[in-house]
C-alpha positions as CSV (number, residue, x, y, z in Angstrom):
1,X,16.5,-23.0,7.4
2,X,20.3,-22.8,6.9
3,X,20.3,-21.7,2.9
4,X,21.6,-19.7,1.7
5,X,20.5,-15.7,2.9
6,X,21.1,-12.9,0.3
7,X,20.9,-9.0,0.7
8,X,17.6,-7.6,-0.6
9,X,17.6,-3.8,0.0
10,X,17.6,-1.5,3.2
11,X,15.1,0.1,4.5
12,X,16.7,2.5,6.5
13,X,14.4,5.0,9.1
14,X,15.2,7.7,12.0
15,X,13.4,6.1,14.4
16,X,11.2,2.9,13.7
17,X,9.9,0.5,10.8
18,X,6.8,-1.7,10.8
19,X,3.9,-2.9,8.3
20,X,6.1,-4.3,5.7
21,X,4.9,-5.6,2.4
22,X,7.2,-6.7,-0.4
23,X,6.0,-8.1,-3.8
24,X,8.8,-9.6,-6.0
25,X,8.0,-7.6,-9.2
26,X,10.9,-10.2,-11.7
27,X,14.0,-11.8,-11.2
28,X,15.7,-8.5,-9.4
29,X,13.2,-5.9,-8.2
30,X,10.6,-5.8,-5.3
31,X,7.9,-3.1,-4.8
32,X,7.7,-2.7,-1.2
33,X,5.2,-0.5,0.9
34,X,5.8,-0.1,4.8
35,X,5.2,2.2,7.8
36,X,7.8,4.7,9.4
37,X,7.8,6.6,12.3
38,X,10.5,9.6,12.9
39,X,10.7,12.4,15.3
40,X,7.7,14.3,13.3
41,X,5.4,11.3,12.8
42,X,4.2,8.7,11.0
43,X,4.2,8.0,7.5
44,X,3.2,5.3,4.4
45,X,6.2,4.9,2.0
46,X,6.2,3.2,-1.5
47,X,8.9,2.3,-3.4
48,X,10.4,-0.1,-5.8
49,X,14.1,-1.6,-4.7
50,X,16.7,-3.8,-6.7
51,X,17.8,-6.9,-5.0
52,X,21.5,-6.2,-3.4
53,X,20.8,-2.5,-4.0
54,X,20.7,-0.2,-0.9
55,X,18.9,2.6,-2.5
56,X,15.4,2.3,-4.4
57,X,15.0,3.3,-8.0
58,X,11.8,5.4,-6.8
59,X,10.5,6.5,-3.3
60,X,6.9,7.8,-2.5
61,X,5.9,9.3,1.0
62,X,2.0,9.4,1.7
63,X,1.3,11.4,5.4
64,X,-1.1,9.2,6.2
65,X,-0.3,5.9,8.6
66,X,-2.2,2.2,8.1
67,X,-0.7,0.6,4.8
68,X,-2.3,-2.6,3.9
69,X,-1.7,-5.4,2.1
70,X,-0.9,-4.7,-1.7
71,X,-2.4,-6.2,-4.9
72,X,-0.6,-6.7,-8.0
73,X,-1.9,-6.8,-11.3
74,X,0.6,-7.2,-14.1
75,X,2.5,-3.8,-14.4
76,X,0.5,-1.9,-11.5
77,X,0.1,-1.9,-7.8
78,X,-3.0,-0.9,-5.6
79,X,-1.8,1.1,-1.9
80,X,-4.3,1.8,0.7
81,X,-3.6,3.8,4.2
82,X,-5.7,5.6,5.9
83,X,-8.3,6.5,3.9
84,X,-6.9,6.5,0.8
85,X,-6.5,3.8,-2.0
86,X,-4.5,4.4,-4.9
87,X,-3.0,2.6,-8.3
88,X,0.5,2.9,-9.1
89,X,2.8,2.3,-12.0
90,X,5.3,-0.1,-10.3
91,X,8.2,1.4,-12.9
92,X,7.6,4.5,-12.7
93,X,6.5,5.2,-8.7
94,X,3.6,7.8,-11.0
95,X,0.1,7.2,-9.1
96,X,-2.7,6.3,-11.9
97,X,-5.3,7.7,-9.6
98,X,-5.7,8.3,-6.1
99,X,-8.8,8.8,-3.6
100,X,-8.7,9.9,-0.5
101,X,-10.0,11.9,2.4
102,X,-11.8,8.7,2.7
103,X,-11.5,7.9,6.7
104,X,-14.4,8.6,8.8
105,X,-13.7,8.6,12.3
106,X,-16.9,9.2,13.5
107,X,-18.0,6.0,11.9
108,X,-14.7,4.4,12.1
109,X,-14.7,3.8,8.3
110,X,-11.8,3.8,6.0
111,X,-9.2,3.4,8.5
112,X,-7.7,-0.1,7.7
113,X,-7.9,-2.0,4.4
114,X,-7.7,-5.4,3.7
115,X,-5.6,-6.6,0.8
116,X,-7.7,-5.3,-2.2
117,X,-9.6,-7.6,-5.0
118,X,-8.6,-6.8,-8.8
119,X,-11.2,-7.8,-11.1
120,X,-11.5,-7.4,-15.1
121,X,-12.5,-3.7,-15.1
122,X,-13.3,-3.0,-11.1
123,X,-11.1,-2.9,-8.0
124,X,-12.8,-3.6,-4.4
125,X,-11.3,-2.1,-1.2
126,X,-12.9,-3.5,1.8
127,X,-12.0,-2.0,5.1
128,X,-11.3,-4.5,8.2
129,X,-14.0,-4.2,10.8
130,X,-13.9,-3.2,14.7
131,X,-14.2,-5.7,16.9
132,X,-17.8,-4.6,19.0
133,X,-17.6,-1.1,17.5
134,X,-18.5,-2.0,13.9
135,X,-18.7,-5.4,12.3
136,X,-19.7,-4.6,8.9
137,X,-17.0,-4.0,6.4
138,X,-17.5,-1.2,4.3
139,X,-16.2,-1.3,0.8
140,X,-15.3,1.2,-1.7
141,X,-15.8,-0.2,-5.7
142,X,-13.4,2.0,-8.2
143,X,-13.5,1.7,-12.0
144,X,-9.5,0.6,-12.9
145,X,-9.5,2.3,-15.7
146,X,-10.7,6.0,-14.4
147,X,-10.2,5.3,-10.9
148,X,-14.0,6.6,-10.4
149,X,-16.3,5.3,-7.5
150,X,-18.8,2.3,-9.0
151,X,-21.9,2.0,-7.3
């Protein structure tokens, strides 16, 4: 408390801003993915910022509400919202691959991610379960590389 405070980048929205993650990507850029709400809804945006910089280098819009957590891994990034799960090139804003259509709201599946697992050639999403609706997490295993479903 008291150091010394810096200006990072602005997020600037019509109406309201929530579900902020921010991942330092070097010494002067952050990839940050959070929730906004305007007069026509509510949306998922991506982007990559420079510190002390008020507009990004790259912006994405997704239609869909819920992002979660992000995962890293070296030069890409994993997004989920609801119902979709995605890998992004952090330079470029260009999505790798990208499923979704995934949520199920009869079964309440796919609507919330947890921060998702990177591992040597497979990427886990697990969804975050429903407290007395539905306590089993469901997960979704994707091959990195083609962004195919594993079983």
């Amino acid at each position: 408390m008291g150091g010394k405070r810096s200006f990072l980048f602005d997020l600037k929205a019509e109406y309201l801003i929530d579900r902020v993650f921010l991942y330092p990507t070097g010494a002067a850029n952050y990839f940050v993915v959070w929730q906004e709400t305007n007069h026509t809804g509510v949306y998922s945006n991506v982007a990559l910022f420079e510190k002390g910089n008020s507009k990004p280098k790259w912006k994405k819009r997704f239609s869909d509400p819920d992002p979660g957590q992000i995962a890293v891994d070296s030069s890409v990034a994993y997004v989920t919202t609801l119902g979709m799960v995605c890998k992004m090139d952090i330079a470029s804003g260009e999505v790798v691959w990208m499923k979704d259509s995934l949520f199920d709201p009869l079964k309440s599946r796919f609507k919330k991610f947890d921060k998702p697992i990177v591992y040597t050639n497979t990427v886990c999403f697990f969804d975050f379960p429903i407290r007395g609706r539905k306590n089993k997490r469901d997960t979704i295993k994707v091959n990195d590389q083609t962004g195919n479903f594993v079983r």
